[in-house]
N, C-alpha and C positions, 0 to 999 in steps of 0.2 A: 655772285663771285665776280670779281677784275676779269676782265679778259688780258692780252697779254697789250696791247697798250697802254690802257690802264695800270697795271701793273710796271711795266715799265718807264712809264713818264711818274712812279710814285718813288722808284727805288732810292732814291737819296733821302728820300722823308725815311723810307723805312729804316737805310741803313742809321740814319741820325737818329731812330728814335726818335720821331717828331709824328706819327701818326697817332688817331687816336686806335685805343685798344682796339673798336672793330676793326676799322681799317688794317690797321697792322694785323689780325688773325684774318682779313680776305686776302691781303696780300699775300701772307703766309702759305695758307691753304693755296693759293695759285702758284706759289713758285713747288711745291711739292707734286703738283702732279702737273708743272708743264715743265721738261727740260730746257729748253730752248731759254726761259726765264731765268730758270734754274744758275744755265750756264752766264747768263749777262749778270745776274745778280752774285755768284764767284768771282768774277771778270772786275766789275766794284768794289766788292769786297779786297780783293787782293790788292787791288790798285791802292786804295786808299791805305792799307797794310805798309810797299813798299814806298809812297809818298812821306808816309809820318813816318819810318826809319830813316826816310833820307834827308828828312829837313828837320828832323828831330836833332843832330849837332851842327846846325850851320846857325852862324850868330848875325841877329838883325842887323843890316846895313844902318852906320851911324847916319844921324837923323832921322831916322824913318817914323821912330816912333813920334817927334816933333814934328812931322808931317801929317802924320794922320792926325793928332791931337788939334792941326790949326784947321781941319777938313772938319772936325767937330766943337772947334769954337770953344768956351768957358767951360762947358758941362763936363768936358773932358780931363777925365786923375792921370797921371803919368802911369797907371798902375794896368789902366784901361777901362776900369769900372768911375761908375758915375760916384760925381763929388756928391758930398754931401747933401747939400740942398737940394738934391735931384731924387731922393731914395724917401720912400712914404714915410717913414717913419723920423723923418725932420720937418714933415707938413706938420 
């Protein structure tokens, strides 16, 4: 089992869902019987909660999105996802 650094240098994997299954059940298992984790991983939780309300109706600053497209060159759709000839199934 994580101990609580372990645990805590993972919490954004976990909240993203990006662990793998064990991991994310050691993680698991350690925030339920450390509070202290417990309480940092709420602390995230909620944060991330009142972030995506708050930038959920604010509209991209014009050109922004022509910014990042020239920071990734051709391969880059106005859409954000990769053009065509980039996706396996045009190989």
């Amino acid at each position: 089992m994580p101990d609580c650094n372990d645990t805590l240098r993972e919490l954004e994997l976990f909240l993203d869902h990006e662990l793998s299954e064990s991991a994310r059940l050691e993680i698991h298992g350690h925030l339920e019987g450390c509070p202290d984790c417990l309480q940092a991983f709420d602390f995230h939780a909620e944060l991330r909660t009142v972030i995506a309300a708050k930038c959920r109706n604010d509209e991209m600053p014009p050109g922004l999105m022509r910014k990042i497209a020239n920071c990734f060159g051709p391969d880059f759709a106005e859409d954000g996802l990769a053009t065509d000839h980039d996706t396996p199934e045009s190989s």
